[in-house]
N, C-alpha and C positions, 0 to 999 in steps of 0.2 A: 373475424373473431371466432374462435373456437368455443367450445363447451366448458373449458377450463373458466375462461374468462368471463362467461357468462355465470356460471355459478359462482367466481368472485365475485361479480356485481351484486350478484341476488344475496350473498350471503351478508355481505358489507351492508346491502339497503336491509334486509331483516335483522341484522342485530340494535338498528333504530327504528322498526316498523313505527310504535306506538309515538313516535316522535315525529316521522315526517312532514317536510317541508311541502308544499306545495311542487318546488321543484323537483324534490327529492320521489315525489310520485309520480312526474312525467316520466323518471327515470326510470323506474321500476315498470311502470307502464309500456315501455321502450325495450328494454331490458326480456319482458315476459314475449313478447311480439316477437322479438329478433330469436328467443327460443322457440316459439313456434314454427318459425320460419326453417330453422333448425332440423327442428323435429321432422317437418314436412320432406325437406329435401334426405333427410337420413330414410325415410320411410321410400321415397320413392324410387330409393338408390336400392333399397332390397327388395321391393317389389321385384322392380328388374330383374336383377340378381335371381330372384326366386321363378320369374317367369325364363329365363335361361335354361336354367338348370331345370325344369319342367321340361323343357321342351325339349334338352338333352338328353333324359331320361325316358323321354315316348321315343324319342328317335331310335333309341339304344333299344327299347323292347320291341320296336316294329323290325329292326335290321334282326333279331334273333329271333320273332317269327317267321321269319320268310325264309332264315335259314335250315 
C-alpha cells in the first residue's frame, strides 16, 4: 500500500471522525501504524542514501588531498 492510499483511508475515516464506529477506529488505528511503518522505512532509505553520499564525498576530498 502506498502513501496515496493511505492518506485515502485517513481522509475517508476523518471526514466521520466525531462519528466513529468502534470498528471504524480499529481502522484508523491500523491505518495510522501502517503509516508509521511507512515513514520508518522512507526514513531509513535516506539515511542510507545520505550515509553514501557522505562517504562519497570524504572519499572524493581524501583522493584531491593526496593529489
Amino acid at each position: 500500500m502506498g502513501i496515496r492510499d493511505l492518506v485515502s483511508e485517513l481522509r475517508a475515516l476523518a471526514d466521520k471522525f466525531p462519528d466513529l464506529n468502534p470498528r471504524e477506529l480499529e481502522a484508523l488505528a491500523d491505518v495510522e501504524m501502517r503509516a508509521q511503518g511507512l515513514a520508518h522505512l522512507l526514513s531509513a532509505a535516506h539515511r542510507t542514501k545520505m550515509d553514501e553520499k557522505l562517504r562519497e564525498n570524504t572519499l572524493k576530498m581524501q583522493l584531491r588531498s593526496t593529489h
